[in-house]
C-alpha positions as CSV (number, residue, x, y, z in Angstrom):
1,X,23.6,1.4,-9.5
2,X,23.4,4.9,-7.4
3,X,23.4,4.5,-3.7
4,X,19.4,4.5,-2.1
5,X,21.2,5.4,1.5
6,X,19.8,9.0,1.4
7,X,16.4,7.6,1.1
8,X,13.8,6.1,-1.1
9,X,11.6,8.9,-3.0
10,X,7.6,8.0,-3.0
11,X,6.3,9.2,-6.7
12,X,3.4,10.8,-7.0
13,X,2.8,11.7,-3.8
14,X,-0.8,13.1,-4.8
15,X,-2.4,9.8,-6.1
16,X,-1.3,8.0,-2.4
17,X,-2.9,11.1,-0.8
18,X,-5.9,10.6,-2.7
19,X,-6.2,6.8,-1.2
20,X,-5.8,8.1,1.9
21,X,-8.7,10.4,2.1
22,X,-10.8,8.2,-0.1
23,X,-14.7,8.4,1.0
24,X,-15.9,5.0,-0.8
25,X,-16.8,2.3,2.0
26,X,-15.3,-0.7,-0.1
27,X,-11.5,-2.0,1.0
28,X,-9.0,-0.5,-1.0
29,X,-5.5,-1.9,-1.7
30,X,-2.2,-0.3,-3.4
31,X,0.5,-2.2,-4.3
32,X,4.0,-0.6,-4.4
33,X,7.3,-2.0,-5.0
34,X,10.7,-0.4,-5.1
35,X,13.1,0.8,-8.6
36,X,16.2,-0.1,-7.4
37,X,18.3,1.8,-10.1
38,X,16.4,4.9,-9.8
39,X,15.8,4.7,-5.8
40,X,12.3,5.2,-6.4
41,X,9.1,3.5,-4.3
42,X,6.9,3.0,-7.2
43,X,2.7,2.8,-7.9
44,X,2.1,-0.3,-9.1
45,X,-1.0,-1.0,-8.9
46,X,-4.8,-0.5,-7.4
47,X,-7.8,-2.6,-5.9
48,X,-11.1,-2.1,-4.9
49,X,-13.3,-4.5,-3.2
50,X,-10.6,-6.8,-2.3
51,X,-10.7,-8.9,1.0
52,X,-7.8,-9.2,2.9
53,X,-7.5,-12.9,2.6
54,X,-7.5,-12.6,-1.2
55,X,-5.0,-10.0,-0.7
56,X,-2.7,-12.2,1.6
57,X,-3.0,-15.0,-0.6
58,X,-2.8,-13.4,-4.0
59,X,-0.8,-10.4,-4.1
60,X,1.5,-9.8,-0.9
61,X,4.0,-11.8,-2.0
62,X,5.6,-10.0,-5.2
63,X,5.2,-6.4,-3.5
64,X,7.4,-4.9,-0.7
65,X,5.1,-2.2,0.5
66,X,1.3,-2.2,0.6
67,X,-1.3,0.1,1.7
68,X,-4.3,-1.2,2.4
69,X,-7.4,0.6,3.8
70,X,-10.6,-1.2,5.2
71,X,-14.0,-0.8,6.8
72,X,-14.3,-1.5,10.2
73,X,-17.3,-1.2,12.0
74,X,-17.2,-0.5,15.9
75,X,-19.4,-2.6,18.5
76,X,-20.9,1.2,18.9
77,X,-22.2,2.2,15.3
78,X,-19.6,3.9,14.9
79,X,-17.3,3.4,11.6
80,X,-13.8,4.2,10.6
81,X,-11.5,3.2,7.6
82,X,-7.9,2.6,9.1
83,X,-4.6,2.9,6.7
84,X,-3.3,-0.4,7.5
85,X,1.0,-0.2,5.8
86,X,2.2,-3.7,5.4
87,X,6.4,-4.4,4.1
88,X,7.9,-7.1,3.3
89,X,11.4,-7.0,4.9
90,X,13.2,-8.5,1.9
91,X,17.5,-8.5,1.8
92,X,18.8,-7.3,-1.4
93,X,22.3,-8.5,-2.5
């Protein structure tokens, strides 16, 4: 196995962009999760609509990196969809 000390490379770069700047009001979730062999952080996959409790419960566990992008809505009217980037500090051997 090939050393990941240089750093981990995020594939396609374009498709995480894309979540970022997504205009849909529903909560969003990616799921990503690391190729050790290739040192590669790796799309696995999507939500919409999910609620953060069924993401906690359901899927947090068996991913090291998540993204997860919700609607919050401010005591002044105003709304705003923060990236929310959740890991899982997990010791490989």
């Amino acid at each position: 196995m090939q050393s990941c000390s240089v750093g981990l490379v995020l594939c396609d770069m374009l498709k995480l962009r894309n979540f970022c700047l997504h205009k849909e009001t529903k909560n969003v979730v990616v799921l990503m999760r690391i190729d050790k062999d290739k040192c590669l952080v790796l799309l696995d996959k999507e939500y919409e609509n999910i609620s953060h409790m069924n993401l906690k419960m359901n899927y947090l566990s068996n991913h090291l990196f998540t993204v997860y992008r919700n609607k919050y809505q401010h005591d002044d009217g105003r709304v705003s969809y923060p990236l929310c980037f959740i890991t899982d500090n997990v010791c490989w051997e």
